[in-house]
Structure formats: C-alpha cells, structure tokens
PDB file with one MODEL, atoms N, CA, C and O in Angstrom:
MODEL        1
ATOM      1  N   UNK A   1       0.844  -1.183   0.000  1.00  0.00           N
ATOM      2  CA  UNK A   1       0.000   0.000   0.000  1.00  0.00           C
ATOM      3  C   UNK A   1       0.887   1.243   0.000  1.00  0.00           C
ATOM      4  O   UNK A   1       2.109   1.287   0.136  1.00  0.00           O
ATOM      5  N   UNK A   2      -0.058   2.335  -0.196  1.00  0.00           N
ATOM      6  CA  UNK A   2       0.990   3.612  -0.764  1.00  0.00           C
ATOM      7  C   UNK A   2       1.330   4.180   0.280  1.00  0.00           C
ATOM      8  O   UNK A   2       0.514   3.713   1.075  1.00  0.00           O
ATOM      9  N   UNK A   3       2.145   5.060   1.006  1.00  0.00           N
ATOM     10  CA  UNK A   3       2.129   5.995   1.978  1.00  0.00           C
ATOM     11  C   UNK A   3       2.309   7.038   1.284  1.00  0.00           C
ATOM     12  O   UNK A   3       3.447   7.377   0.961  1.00  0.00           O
ATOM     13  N   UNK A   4       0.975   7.892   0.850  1.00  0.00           N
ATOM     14  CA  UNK A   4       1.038   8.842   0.187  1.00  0.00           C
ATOM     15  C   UNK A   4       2.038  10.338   1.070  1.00  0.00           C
ATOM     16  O   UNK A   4       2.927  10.952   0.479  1.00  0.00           O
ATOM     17  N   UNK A   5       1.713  10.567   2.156  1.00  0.00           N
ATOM     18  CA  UNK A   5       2.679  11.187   3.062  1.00  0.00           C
ATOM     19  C   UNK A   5       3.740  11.118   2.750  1.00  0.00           C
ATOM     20  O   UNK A   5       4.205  12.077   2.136  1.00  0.00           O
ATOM     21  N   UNK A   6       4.552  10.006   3.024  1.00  0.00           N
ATOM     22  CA  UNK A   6       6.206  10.001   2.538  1.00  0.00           C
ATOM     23  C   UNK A   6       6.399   9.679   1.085  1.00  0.00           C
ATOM     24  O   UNK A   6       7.516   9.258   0.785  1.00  0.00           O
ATOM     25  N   UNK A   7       5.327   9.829  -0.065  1.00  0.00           N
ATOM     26  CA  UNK A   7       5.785  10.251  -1.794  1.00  0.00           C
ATOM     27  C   UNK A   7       5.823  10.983  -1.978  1.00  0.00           C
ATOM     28  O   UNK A   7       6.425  11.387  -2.973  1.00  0.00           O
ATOM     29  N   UNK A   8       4.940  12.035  -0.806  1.00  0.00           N
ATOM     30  CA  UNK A   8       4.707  13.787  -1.016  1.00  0.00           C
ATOM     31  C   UNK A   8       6.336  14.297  -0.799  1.00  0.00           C
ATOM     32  O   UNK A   8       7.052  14.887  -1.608  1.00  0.00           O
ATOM     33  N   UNK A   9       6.640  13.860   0.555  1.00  0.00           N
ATOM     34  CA  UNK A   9       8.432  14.074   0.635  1.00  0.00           C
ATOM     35  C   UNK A   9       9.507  13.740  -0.188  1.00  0.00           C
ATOM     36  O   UNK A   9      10.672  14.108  -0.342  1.00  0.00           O
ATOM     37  N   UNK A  10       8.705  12.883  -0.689  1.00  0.00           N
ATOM     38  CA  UNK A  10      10.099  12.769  -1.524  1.00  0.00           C
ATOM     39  C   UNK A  10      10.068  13.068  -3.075  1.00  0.00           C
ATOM     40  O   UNK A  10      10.995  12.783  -3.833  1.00  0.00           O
ATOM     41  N   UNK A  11       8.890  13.678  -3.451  1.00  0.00           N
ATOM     42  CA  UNK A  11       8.460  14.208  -4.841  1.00  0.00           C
ATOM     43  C   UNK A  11       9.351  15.306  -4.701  1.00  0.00           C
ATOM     44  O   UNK A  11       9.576  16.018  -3.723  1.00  0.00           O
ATOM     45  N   UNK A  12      10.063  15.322  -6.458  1.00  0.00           N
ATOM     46  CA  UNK A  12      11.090  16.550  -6.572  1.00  0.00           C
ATOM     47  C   UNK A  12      10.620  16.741  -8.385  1.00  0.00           C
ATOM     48  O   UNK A  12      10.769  15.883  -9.255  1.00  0.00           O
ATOM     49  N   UNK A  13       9.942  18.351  -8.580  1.00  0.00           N
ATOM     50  CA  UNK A  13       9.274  18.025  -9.818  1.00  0.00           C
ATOM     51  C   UNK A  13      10.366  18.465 -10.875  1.00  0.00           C
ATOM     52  O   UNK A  13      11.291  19.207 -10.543  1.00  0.00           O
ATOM     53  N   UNK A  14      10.249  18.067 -11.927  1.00  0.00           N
ATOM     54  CA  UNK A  14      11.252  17.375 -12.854  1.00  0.00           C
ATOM     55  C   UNK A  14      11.539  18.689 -13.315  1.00  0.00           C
ATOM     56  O   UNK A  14      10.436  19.235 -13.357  1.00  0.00           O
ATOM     57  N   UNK A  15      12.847  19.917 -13.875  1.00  0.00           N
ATOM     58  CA  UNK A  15      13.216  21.089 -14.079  1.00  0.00           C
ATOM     59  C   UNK A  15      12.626  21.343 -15.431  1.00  0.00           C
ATOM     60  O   UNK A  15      12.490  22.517 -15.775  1.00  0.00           O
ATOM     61  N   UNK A  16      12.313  20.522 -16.118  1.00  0.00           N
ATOM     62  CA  UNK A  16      12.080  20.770 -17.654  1.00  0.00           C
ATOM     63  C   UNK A  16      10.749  20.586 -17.723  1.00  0.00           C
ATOM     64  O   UNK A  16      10.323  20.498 -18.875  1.00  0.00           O
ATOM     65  N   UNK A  17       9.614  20.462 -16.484  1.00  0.00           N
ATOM     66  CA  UNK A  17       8.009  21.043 -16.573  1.00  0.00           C
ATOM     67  C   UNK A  17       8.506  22.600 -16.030  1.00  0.00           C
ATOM     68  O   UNK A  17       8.007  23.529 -16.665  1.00  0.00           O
ATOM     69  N   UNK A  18       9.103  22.834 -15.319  1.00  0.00           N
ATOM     70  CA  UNK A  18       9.232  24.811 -15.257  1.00  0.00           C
ATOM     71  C   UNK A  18      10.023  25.249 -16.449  1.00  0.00           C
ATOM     72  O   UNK A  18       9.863  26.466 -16.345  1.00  0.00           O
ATOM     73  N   UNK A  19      10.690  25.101 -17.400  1.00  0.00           N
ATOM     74  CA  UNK A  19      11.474  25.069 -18.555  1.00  0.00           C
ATOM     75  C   UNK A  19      10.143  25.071 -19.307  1.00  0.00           C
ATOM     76  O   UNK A  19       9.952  26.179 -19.808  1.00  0.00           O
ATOM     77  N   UNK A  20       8.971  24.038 -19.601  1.00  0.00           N
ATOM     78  CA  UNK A  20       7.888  24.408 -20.491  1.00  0.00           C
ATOM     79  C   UNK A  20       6.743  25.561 -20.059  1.00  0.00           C
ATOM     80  O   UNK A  20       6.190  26.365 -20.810  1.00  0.00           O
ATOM     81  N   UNK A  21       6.564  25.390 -18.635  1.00  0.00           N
ATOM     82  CA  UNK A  21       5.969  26.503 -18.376  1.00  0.00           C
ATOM     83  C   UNK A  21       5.884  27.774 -18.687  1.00  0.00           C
ATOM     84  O   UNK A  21       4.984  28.495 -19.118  1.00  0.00           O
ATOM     85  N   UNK A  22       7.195  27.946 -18.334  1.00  0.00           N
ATOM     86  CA  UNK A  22       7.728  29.457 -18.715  1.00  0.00           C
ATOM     87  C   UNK A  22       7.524  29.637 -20.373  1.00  0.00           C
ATOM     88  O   UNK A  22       7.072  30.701 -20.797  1.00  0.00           O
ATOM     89  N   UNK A  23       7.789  28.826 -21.054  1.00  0.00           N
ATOM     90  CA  UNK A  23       7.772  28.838 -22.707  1.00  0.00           C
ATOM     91  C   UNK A  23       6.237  28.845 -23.059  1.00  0.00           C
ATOM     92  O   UNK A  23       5.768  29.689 -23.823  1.00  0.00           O
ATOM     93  N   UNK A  24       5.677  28.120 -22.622  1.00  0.00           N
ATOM     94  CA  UNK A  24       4.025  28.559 -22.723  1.00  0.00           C
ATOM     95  C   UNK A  24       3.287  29.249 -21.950  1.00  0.00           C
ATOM     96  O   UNK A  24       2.099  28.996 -21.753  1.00  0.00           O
ATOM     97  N   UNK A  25       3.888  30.150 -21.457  1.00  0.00           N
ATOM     98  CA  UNK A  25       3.099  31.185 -20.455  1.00  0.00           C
ATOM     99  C   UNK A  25       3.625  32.497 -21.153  1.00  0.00           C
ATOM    100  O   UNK A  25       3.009  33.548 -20.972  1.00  0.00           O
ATOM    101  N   UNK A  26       4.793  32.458 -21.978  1.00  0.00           N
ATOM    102  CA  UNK A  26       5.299  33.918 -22.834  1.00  0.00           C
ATOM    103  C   UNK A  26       4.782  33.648 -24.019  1.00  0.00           C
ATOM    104  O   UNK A  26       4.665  34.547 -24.851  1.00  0.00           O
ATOM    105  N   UNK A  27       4.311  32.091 -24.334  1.00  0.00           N
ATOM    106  CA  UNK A  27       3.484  32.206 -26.152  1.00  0.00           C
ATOM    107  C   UNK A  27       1.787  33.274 -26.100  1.00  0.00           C
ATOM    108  O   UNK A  27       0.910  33.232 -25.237  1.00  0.00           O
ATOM    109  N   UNK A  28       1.835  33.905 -27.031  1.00  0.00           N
ATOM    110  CA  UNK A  28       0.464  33.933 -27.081  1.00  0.00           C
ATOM    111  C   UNK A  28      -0.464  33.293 -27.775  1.00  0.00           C
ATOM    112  O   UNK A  28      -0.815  33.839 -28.821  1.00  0.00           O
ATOM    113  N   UNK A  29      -0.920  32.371 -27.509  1.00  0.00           N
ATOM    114  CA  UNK A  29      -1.773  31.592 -27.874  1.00  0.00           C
ATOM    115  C   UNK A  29      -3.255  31.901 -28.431  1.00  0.00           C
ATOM    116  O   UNK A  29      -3.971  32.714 -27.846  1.00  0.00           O
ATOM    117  N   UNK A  30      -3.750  31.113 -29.763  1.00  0.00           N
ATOM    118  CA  UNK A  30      -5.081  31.590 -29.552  1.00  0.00           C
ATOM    119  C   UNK A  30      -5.690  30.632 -29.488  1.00  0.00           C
ATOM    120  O   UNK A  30      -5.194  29.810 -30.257  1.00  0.00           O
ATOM    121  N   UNK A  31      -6.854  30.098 -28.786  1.00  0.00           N
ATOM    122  CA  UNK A  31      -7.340  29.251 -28.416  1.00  0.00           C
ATOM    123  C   UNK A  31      -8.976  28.884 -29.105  1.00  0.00           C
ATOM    124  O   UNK A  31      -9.506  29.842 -29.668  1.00  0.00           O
ATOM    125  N   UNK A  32      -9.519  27.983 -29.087  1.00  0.00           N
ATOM    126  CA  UNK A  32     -10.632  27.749 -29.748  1.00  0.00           C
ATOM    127  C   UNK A  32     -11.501  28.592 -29.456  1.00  0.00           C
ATOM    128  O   UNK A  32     -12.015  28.925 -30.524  1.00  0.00           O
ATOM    129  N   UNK A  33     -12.042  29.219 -28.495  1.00  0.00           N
ATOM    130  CA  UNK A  33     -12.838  30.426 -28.343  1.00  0.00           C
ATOM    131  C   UNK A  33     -12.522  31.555 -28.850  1.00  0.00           C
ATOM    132  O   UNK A  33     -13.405  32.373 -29.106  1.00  0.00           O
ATOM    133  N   UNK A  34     -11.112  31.832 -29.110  1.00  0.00           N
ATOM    134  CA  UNK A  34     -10.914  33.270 -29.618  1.00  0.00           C
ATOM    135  C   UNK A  34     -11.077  33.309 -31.194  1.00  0.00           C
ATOM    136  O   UNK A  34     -11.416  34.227 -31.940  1.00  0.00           O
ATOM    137  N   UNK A  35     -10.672  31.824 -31.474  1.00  0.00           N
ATOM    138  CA  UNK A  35     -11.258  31.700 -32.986  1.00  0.00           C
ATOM    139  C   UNK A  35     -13.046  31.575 -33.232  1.00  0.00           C
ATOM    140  O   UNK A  35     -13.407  31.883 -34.368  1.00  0.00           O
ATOM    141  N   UNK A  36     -13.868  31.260 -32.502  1.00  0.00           N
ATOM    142  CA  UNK A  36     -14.997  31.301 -32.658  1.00  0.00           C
ATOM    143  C   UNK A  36     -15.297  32.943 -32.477  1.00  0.00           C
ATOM    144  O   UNK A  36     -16.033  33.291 -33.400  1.00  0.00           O
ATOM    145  N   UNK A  37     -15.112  33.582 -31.974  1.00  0.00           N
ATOM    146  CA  UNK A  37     -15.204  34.624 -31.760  1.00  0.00           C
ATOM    147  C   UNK A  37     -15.111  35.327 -32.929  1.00  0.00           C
ATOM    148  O   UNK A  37     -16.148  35.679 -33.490  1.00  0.00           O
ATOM    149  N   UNK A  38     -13.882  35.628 -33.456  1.00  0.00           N
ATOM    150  CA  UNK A  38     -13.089  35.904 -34.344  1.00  0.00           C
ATOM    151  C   UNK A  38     -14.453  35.980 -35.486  1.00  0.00           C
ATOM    152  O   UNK A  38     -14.930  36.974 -36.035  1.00  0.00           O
ATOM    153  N   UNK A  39     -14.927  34.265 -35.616  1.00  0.00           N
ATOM    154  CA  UNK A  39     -15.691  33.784 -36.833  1.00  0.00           C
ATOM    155  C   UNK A  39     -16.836  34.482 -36.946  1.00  0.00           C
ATOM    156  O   UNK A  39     -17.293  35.052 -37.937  1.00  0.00           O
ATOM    157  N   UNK A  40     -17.373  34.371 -35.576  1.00  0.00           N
ATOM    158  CA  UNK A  40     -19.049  35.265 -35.323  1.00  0.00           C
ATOM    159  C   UNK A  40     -19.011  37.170 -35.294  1.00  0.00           C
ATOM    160  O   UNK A  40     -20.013  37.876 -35.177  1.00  0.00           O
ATOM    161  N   UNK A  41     -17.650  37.641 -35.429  1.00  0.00           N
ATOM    162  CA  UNK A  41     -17.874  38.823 -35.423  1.00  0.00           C
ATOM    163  C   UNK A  41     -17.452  39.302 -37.028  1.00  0.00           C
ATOM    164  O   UNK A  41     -17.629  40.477 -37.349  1.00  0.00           O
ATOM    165  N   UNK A  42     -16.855  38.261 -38.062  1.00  0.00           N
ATOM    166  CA  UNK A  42     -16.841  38.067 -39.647  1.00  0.00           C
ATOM    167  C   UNK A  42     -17.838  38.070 -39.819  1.00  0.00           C
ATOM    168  O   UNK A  42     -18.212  39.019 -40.508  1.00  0.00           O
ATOM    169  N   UNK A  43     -18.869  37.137 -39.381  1.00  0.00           N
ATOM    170  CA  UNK A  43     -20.002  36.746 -39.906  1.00  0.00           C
ATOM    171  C   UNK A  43     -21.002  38.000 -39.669  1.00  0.00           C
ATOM    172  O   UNK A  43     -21.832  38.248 -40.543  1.00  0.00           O
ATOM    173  N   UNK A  44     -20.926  38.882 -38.370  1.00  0.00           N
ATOM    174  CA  UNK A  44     -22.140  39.770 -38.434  1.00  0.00           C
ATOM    175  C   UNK A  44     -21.742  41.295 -39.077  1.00  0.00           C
ATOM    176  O   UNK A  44     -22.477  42.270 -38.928  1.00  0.00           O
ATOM    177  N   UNK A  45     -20.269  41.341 -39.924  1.00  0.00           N
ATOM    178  CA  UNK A  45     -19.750  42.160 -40.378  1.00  0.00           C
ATOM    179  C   UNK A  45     -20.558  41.928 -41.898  1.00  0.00           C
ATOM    180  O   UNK A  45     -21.381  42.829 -42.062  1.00  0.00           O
ATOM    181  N   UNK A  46     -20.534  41.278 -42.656  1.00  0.00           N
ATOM    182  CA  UNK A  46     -21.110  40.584 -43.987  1.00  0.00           C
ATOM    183  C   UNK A  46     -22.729  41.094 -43.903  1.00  0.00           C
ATOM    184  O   UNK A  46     -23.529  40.758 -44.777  1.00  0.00           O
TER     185      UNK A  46
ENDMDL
END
C-alpha cells in the first residue's frame, strides 16, 4: 500500500516542466474560443 505522506516528501518536480511553463506562459496563444469569436464577429460584419 501507498504511503502517500512520505511520496509527497520525496516528490522533486522534474526542471524541464518549469522550462515548459515558462515557454508557454510567454506564447500567445489563440485558443478555440478566440477563434470562434473571431468567426461570429466576420459573420455579423457581412
């Protein structure tokens, strides 16, 4: 069985998830809502 307590201690999180973080937190991204958006304010321009 697990002793979740002592995995918590000894979890050390891996340097290259803060290495992607940082790289996708300075992208600007556009995301499926900003493209719907995008589409419905084309569409009531027409």
């Amino acid at each position: 069985m697990l002793d979740f307590e002592e995995e918590l201690k000894r979890f050390r999180p891996s340097p290259e998830i803060g290495n992607v973080e940082d790289a996708i937190g300075k992208e600007d991204l556009t995301d499926m809502t900003d493209l719907m958006v995008e589409l419905l304010n084309e569409k009531r321009q027409l």
